[in-house]
N, C-alpha and C positions, 0 to 999 in steps of 0.2 A: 530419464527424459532430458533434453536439449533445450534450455530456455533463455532468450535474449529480454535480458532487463535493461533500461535504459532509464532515469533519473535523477531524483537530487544524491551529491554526495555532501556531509557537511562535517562539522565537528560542533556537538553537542555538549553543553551542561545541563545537569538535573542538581536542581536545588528543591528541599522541601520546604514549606510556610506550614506554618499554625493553620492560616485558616484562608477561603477565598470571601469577602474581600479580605487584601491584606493589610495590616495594622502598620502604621507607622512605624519603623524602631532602628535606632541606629547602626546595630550590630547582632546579628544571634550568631551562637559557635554548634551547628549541628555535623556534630562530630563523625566521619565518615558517612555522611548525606551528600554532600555535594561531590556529586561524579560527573566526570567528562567523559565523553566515549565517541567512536567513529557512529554517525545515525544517517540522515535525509532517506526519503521512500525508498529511492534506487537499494542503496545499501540493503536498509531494514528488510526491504525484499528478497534482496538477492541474496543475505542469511537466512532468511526464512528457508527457501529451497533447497541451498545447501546444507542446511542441516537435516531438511526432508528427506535429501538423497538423490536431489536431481544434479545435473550439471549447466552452470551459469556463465554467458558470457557479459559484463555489467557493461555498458557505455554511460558516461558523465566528464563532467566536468570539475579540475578542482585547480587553486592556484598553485604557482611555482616555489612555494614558504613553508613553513614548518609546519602549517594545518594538510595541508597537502600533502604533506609527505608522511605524514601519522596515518592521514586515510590510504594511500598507499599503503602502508607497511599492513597493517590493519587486516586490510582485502586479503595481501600477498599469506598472512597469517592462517586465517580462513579458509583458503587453499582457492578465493575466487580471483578469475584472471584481470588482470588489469592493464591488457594491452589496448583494450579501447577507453580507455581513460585519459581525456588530454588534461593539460597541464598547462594551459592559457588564459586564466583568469585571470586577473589582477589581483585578487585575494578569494581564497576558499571560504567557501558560504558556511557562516556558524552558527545556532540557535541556542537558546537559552528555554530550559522547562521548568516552570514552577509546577508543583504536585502540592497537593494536603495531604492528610493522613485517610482521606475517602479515597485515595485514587485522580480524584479530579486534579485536571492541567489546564495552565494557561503557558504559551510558548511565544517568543518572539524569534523568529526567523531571519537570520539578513541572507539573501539572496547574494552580494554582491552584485555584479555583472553577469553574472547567470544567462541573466534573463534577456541578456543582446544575441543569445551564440544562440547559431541554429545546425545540431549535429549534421554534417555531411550524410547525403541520404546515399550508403553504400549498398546495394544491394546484396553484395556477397557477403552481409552481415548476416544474411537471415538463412544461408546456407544449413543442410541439416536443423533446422530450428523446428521444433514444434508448435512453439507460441513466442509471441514476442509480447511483452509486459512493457507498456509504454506508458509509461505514468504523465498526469496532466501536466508537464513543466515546457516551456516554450520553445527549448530546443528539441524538441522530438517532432515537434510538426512536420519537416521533411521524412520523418521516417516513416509517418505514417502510409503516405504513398509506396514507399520503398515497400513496405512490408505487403501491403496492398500486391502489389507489382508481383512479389517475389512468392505470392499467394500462400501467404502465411498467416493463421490464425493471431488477433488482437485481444488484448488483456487490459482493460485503462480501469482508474480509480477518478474520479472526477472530484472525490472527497466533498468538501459542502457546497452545495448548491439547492438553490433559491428560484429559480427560473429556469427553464428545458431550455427558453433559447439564447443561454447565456453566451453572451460570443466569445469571452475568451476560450472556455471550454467546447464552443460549437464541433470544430474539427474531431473535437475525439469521442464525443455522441454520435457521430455521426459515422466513426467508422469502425468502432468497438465491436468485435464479437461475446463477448464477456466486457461488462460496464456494473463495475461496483461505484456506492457513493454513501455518504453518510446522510442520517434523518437531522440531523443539528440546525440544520433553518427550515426543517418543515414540521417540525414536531407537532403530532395532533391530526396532519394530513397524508400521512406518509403512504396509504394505498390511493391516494388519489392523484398527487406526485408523481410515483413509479410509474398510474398508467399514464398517466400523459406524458412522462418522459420517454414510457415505449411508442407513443406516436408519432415522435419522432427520432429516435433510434432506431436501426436494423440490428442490434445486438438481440442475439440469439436467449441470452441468460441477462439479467438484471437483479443487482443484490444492494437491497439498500440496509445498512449496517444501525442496527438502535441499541448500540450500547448495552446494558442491562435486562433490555427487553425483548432482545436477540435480532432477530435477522427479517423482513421483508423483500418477496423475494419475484420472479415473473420467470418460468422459463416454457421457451417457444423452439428448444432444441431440436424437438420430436415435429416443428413444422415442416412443411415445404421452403421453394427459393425463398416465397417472400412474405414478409412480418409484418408488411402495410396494416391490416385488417386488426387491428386491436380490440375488435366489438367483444371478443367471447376471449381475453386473455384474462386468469385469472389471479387477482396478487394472491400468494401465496406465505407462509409462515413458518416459523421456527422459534420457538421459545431457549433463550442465551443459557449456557453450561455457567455455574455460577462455580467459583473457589471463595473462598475463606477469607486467604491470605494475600488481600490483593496490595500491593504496595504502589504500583502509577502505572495509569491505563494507556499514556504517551505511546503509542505504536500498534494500539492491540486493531485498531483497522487494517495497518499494513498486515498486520499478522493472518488477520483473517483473508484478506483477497490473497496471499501468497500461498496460503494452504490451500483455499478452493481451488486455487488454478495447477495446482501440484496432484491434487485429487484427482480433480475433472481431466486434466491431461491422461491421468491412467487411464482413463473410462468411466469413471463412478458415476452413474446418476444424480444429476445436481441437488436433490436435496441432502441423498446420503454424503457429497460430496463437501456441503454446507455443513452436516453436525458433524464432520473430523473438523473441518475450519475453527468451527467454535470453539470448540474443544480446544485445538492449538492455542487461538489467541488467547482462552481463556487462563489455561496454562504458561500463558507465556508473562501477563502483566501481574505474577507474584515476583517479581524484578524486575528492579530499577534499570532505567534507560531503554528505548526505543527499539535499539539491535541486539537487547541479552532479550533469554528467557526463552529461547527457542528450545523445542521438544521434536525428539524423533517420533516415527510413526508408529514405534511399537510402544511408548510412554502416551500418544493419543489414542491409544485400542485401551490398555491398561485402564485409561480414566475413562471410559465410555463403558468397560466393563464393569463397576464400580457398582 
């Protein structure tokens, strides 16, 4: 499959803490813990696929300096293309991940100038494309029309949210065929949320991601044109594929919307299409950092057979 990812690209470090909260202390030496690596959603995505098997065109942004040029090399390593990738920022957006020993993170993100660039809406981007994977970052807002246009199927992750009509993310509820999000500011309400975020979405599938407690889910694939009528939609469920050995959960969302839309593109019925997702992500946060830990599709059969 053909799939146009568009996103953050960043340069990431992952440091572990003792505990959340964390303790004063002037110095610790956690010896081969602190790893850097190429991560933001676009990336983490567009390894996810490629290591599923599909074929990725990524578009982002990163600067003209030596964070920039690692994520180049990086992608070029990977074997994903990096000719829609400019190199106009003033400086390449970096994050920092704190982890404990639960898995649990806390990350600080600098954006840069990111967030001024508004990607050129090319239409012959979505050429041969199956899906386009538009993650919520503010330079894709032109694309959304573009991909619209060029009647191409839409992919967005909205990640946390709090309110259906939140405006920044308005535009891409709004034109989502596939709309994942995380429960992290709804906890406790999370089938009441979904539907009233399908009352105002026309995405077809909606997958709201609960960490541990696995998946919340709406899908209205099997309707007609239109999804207005939310009276008889019903939220749906999935209980989460658990490991063991889990070392930092930092990415296991990207993980999980990158497999469902890897699935779902072959055909799979959305739920069967959700427990390989889980599956992936869950196998993917036994390693450290955001864009390792990805698993081929016949390592997700293996563990489902289990």
């Amino acid at each position: 499959m053909h799939i146009l990812v568009s996103g953050l690209a960043n340069v990431e470090a992952n440091a572990p803490v003792r505990q959340f909260p964390v303790d004063y202390y002037p110095i610790d030496y956690p010896f081969f813990g602190v790893n850097v690596d190429v991560s933001g959603v676009g990336v983490n995505v567009a390894k996810a696929l490629t290591t599923l098997g599909d074929s990725v065109d990524l578009c982002s942004y990163v600067g003209d300096d030596a964070c920039g040029r690692m994520v180049l090399n990086e992608l070029a390593d990977e074997g994903i293309d990096t000719r829609n990738i400019r190199t106009s920022l003033k400086a390449t957006p970096t994050s920092v991940v704190l982890h404990d020993p639960s898995g649990r993170r806390q990350i600080y993100c600098d954006l840069k100038d990111i967030q001024d660039c508004r990607y050129p809406a090319d239409r012959g981007l979505f050429q041969d494309c199956d899906i386009a994977v538009l993650c919520n970052i503010a330079f894709n807002r032109d694309l959304l029309g573009a991909a619209r246009a060029a009647g191409v199927p839409i992919a967005t992750d909205v990640h946390t949210l709090s309110n259906v009509n939140d405006e920044y993310n308005h535009d891409f509820i709004v034109n989502a065929d596939v709309l994942f999000l995380s429960n992290e500011a709804v906890k406790g309400h999370e089938a009441e949320f979904l539907q009233e975020l399908a009352a105002v979405s026309p995405a077809r599938v909606l997958v709201m991601g609960c960490g541990e407690q696995g998946v919340c889910f709406i899908d209205r694939s099997g309707l007609g044109t239109d999804t207005a009528d939310t009276a008889d939609v019903v939220v749906d469920s999935l209980p989460a594929c658990h490991v063991d050995d889990v070392v930092n959960t930092v990415g296991a969302g990207d993980a999980l919307f990158a497999a469902f839309v890897h699935y779902r593109v072959q055909g799979l019925p959305v739920r069967d299409a959700l427990q390989r997702a889980q599956a992936f992500a869950a196998l993917k946060i036994r390693v450290d950092g955001a864009a390792q830990g990805f698993v081929s599709e016949e390592e997700v059969e293996s563990f489902l057979a289990v």
